[in-house]
N, C-alpha and C positions, 0 to 999 in steps of 0.2 A: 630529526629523522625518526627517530622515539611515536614522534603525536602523528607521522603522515602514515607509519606504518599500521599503526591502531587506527586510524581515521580510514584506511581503508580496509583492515582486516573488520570492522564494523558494516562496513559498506557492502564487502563482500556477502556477511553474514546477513545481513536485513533485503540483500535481493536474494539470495537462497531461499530465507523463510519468505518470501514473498510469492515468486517464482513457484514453490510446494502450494503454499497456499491456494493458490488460483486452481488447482486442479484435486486438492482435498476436501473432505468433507467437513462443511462448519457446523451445521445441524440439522438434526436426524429432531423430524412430528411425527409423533406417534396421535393416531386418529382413532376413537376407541381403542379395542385390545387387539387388533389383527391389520390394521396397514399401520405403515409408516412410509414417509419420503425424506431422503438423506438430502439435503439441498449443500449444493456448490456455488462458486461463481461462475463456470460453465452452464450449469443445470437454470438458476436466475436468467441468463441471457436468454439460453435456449426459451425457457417460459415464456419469458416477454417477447420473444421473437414470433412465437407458436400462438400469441392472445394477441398479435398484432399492435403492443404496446411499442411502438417502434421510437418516439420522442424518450419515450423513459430508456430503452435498450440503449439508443446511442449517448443518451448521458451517462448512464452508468457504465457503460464500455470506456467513455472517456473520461471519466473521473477516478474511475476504480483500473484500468486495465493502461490507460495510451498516456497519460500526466504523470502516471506512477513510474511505468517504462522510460520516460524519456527522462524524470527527476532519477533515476538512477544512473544514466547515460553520464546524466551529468555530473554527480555526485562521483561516480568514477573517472572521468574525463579530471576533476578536482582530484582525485586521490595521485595521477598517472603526471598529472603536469599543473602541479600546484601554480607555477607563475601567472594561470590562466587568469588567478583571481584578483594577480596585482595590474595586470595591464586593458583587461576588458569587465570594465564596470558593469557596461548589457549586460554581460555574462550571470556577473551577481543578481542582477535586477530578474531577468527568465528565473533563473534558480530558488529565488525566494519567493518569488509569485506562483511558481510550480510548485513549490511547499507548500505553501498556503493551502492551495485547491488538489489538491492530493492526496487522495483515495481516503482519508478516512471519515469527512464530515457527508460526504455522498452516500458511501458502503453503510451506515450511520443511519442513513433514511431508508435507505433500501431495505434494511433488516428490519426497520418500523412497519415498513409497507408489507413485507411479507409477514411480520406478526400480524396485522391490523387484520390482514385476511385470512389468518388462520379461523379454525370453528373452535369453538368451546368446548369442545370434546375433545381437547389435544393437549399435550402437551413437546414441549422443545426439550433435546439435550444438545450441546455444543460438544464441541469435536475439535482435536488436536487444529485441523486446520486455521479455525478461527482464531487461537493462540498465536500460531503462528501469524496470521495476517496482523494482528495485533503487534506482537514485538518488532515486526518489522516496520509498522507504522512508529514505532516508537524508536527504534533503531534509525530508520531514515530520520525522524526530526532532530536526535541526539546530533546527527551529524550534519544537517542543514543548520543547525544554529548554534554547534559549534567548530566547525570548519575554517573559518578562519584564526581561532586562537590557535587550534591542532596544527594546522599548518604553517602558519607566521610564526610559531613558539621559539624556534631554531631561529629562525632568518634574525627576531629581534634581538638576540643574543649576541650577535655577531657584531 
C-alpha cells in the first residue's frame, strides 16, 4: 500500500509540474541591450502557427502537449486501479510506447531549432519553467519504469 501511495503521490507531483510548465516561462533572449522575448510552450506554438510552420506545430503539440496528457491519464488510471496492469497487457504495451515518445526527445529539438535561429547578438537565460518541465519528464519515467515493482510490492508478499 506503502509503494501505490508514493507511485501516485509522484504522479501527482510530475503532472502538476507539467501542467505549470506548459504555461511558464523557460527562456527569456536577450537581443542586444534593449529587447528581449520570454518564449513558452504556448508562445513556440503560437510562432509556428503565425510562420505557417504547421507540420512542425502539430508534432510538437503531439509530442510535447497530447502523448504527455494521455501518458499521464494513464499513469493515474495505474495509480487508482493498479489491477489494470495484471489483466490488460495492451494496457502496458500503450503505456510504454507512450513513454517512449513523450515529450522530452521532441521538446529536445525544439529548443535546438529555436536556438539555431537565434542571431549572434543574444543570449538565453532559462526559467523556473524549464525545471519544472524537466522534473516532471523525469518524474513521469521514474514512475513508468518503475510501476510495476511500486505496485506488485504488496500483492507479492502475500
Amino acid at each position: 500500500m506503502k509503494y501505490r501511495i508514493l507511485y501516485f503521490i509522484l504522479v501527482i507531483i510530475a503532472l502538476v509540474a507539467y501542467l505549470v510548465s506548459l504555461v511558464s516561462p523557460l527562456i527569456t533572449v536577450k537581443k542586444l541591450l534593449f529587447f528581449s522575448d520570454t518564449i513558452t510552450f504556448m508562445s513556440i506554438l503560437s510562432t509556428l502557427r503565425a510562420n505557417g510552420e504547421l507540420v512542425l506545430l502539430v508534432v510538437i503539440f503531439v509530442f510535447t502537449i497530447v502523448l504527455p496528457t494521455l501518458k499521464f491519464l494513464l499513469l493515474i488510471n495505474v495509480g487508482l486501479n493498479p489491477e489494470v496492469l495484471q489483466t490488460k497487457t495492451k494496457f502496458l504495451v500503450v503505456l510504454e510506447q507512450i513513454s517512449k515518445w513523450a515529450m522530452l526527445d521532441v521538446f529536445i529539438a525544439a529548443l535546438i531549432i529555436v536556438i539555431v535561429k537565434l542571431e549572434i547578438l543574444s543570449s538565453a537565460y532559462t526559467h523556473y519553467g524549464l525545471y519544472l518541465f524537466i522534473a516532471s519528464v523525469l518524474l513521469s519515467m521514474v514512475c513508468s519504469q518503475t510501476q510495476r515493482y511500486w505496485l506488485f510490492a504488496n500483492s507479492h508478499r502475500r
